[in-house]
C-alpha angles and dihedrals in degrees: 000000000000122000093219080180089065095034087054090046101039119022098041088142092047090052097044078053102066098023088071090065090061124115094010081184108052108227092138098086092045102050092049087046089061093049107054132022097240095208114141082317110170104229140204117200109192111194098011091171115182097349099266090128094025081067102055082038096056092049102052090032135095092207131358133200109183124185145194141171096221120073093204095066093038080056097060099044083056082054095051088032093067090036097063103013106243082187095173091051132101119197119208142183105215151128124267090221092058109037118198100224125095115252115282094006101109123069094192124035109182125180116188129199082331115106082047096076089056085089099059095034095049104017093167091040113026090120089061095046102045083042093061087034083066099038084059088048101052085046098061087051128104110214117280087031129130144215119212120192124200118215136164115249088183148345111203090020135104093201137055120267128144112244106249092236094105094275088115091062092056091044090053095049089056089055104038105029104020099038103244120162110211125218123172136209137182110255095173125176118239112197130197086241132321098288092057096047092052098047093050095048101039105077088045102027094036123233098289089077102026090058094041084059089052087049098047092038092228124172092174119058115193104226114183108206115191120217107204113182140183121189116202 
């Protein structure tokens, strides 16, 4: 199994990498645009990672805070920050479970590929730790206001399933005991040719996967990404 901690401290580079294939298609944008009316909205982005989100945040915004618990990956979407000149975006390092905004002040908070961990972070507590996640979440909120979370349905796979690692029982807890209402999109990787894609995936997604795309001699791999959102 993969250790996503050390990957966060440790292969940044390697993250912001791959990270930069996904959603070849760009649905992405659209789906969030559909979702929420982007006008002067105050945002909180949980688990920014390397900036891939902050950037399609900080151009539909009218303010972004964006936060992470490595340093590493903070580091690089500074990087990408002064490079393109995300102006209305603060970057943070900080805990889910503290967020660093006053109560009501915030319109979106987004949290992308970030509660998840929580299961492999917490395996005899996750419950407890995504349920005061959430708490913090809904504090920062003015009324009316939503959260949106990010989460994989499937690498490798064309249509939507919940991994068996435990991520379907917190899916499942979203949707039944906090109120979430799930969507899905398609987020697939395109690679420049099958040693590329292999490269780039092995060290995140493990061998099994990055051998099957050298088998199969893929340059595109279908990736499902649930939106699950609750609006206060």
């Amino acid at each position: 199994m993969t250790d996503f901690a050390e990957v966060y401290r440790s292969q940044a580079e390697a993250y912001d990498r791959m990270v930069g294939f996904e959603d070849y298609q760009n649905n992405l944008p659209g789906a969030l645009d559909e979702l929420i009316n982007w006008n002067g909205q105050a945002v909180l982005e949980l688990g920014a990672g390397t900036g891939r989100m902050t950037r399609m945040l900080a151009a539909r915004a009218g303010r972004v805070l964006a936060i992470d618990h490595a340093p590493a990956m903070l580091s690089i979407a500074r990087r990408h920050q002064q490079r393109e000149g995300w102006h209305n975006c603060g970057l943070a390092l900080a805990d889910l479970e503290a967020l660093p905004v006053a109560d009501g002040s915030t319109d979106l908070v987004l949290a992308g590929w970030a509660l998840g961990h929580s299961i492999e972070w917490h395996p005899q507590g996750w419950r407890q730790v995504v349920s005061r996640a959430l708490t913090e979440m809904q504090r920062c909120l003015r009324p009316g206001g939503s959260v949106l979370i990010l989460e994989t349905l499937g690498t490798g796979q064309e249509t939507p399933a919940a991994p068996t690692d435990g991520l379907a029982d917190y899916y499942q807890h979203l949707e039944s005991e906090s109120g979430f209402e799930r969507s899905w999109l398609r987020t697939d990787y395109r690679f420049p040719d099958p040693g590329q894609a292999a490269e780039a995936v092995r060290f995140f997604f493990g061998n099994e996967l990055a051998d099957s795309i050298l088998r199969q001699g893929l340059t595109v791999l279908p990736e499902c990404t649930g939106i699950w959102r609750l609006t206060i």
